[in-house]
C-alpha positions in Angstrom: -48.5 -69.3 -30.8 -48.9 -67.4 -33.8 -47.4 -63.5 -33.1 -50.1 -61.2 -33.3 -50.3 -58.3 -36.0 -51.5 -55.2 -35.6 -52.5 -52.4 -38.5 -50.9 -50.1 -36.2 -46.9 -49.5 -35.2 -45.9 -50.2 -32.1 -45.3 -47.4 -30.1 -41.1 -47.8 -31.3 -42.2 -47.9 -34.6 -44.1 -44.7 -34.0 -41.3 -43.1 -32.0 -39.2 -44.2 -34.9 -41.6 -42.4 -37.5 -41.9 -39.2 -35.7 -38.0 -38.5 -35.4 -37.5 -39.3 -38.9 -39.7 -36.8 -39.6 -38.2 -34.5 -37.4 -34.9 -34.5 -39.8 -36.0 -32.5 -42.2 -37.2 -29.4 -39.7 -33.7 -28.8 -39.2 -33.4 -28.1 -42.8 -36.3 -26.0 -42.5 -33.9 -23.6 -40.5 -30.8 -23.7 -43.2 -33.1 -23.3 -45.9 -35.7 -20.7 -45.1 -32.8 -17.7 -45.0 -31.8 -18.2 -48.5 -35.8 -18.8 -49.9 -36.1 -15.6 -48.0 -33.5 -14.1 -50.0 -34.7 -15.2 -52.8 -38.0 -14.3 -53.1 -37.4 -10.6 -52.0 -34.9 -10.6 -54.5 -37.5 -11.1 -56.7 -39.5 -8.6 -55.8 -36.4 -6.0 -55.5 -35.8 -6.9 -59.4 -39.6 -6.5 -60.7 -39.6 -3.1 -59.1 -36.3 -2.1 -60.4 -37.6 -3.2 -63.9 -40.8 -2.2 -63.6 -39.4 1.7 -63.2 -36.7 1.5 -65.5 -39.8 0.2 -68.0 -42.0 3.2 -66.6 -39.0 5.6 -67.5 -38.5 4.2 -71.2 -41.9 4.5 -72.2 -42.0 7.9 -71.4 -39.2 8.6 -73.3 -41.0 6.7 -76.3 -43.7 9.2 -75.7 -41.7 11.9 -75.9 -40.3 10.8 -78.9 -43.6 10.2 -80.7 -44.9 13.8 -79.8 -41.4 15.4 -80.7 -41.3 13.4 -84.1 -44.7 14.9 -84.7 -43.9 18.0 -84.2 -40.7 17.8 -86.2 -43.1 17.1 -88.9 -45.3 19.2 -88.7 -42.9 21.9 -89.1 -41.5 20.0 -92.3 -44.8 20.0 -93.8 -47.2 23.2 -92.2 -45.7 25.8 -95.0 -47.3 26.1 -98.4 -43.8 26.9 -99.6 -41.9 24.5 -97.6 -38.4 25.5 -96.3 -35.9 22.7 -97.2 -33.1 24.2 -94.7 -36.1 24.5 -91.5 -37.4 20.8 -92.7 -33.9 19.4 -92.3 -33.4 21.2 -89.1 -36.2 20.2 -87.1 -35.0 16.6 -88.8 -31.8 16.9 -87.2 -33.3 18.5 -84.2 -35.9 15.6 -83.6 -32.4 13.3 -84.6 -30.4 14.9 -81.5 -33.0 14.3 -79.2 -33.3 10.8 -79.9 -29.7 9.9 -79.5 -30.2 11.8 -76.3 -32.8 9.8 -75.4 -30.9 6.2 -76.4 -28.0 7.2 -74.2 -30.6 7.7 -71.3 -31.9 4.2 -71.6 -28.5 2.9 -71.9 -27.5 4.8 -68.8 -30.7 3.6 -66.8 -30.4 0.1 -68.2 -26.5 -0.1 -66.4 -27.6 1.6 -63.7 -30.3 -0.6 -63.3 -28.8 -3.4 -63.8 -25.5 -2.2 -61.3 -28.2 -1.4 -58.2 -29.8 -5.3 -58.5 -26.4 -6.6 -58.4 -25.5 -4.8 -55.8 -29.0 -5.9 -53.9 -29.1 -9.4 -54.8 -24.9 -9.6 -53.4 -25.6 -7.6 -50.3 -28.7 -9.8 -49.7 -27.4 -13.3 -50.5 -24.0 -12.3 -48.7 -27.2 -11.8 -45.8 -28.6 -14.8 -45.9 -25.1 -17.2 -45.9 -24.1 -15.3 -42.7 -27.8 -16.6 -41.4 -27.5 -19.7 -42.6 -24.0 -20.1 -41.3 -25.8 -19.0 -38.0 -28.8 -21.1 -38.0 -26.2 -24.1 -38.8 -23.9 -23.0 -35.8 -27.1 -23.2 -33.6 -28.1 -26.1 -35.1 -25.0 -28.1 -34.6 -24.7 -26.7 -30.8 -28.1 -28.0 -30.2 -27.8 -31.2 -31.2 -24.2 -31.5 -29.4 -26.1 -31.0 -26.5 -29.2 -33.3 -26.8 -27.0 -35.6 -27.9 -24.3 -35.4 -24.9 -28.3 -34.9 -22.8 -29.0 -38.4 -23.9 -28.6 -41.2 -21.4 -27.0 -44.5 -22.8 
């Protein structure tokens, strides 16, 4: 007699399907502490950015409406002033050094505080990970001991 085929696993085959499938779930649990991590790292960085960018446009404004300013005082007399012209010059000059040095200070600053965050935070997530693996292992020791031969 000819063995009979089916379109459908047996219910081994099945049982064999759904634990393979099981494998990866595991994973799940290794995984999901460090994509955690990850993605609020992410979001830690685009806000740190997104203030230190806030904080050096408003410097650029500052310089704009100082540079105006500087001159209009180089140019508002009929008789202009050479020695008032090249101060507010090296007036409007100081301030934008001062200015430079602020968005070189902010930039290391910023720069130091998301290191800091994304060590702290990854640090974080191995410990978890470590965990979720220690769990992991412990529960499979035991199904595995569970098991009858």
């Amino acid at each position: 007699m000819a063995k009979k085929t089916s379109a459908f696993p047996t219910p081994e085959a099945f049982a064999d399907i759904l634990k393979s499938l099981q494998a990866p779930a595991p994973m799940n649990a290794l995984v999901s502490p460090q994509m955690e991590q990850f993605w609020d790292a992410q979001e830690k960085l685009l806000s740190e950015s997104e203030r230190f960018t806030r904080h050096w446009f408003e410097r650029r404004h500052e310089a704009i409406r100082t540079a105006l300013d500087a001159a209009r005082t180089a140019t508002s007399a009929e008789r202009p002033d050479p020695a008032k012209t090249m101060e507010a010059m090296v007036e409007w000059q100081r301030h934008s050094v001062e200015r430079l040095v602020e968005d070189a200070r902010e930039w290391f600053d910023t720069v130091s505080r998301c290191a800091d965050y994304v060590t702290k935070t990854e640090a974080e997530a191995v410990e978890e990970t470590i965990g979720e693996a220690k769990e992991l292992a412990r529960k499979t020791t035991r199904s595995a001991k569970s098991e009858p031969i």
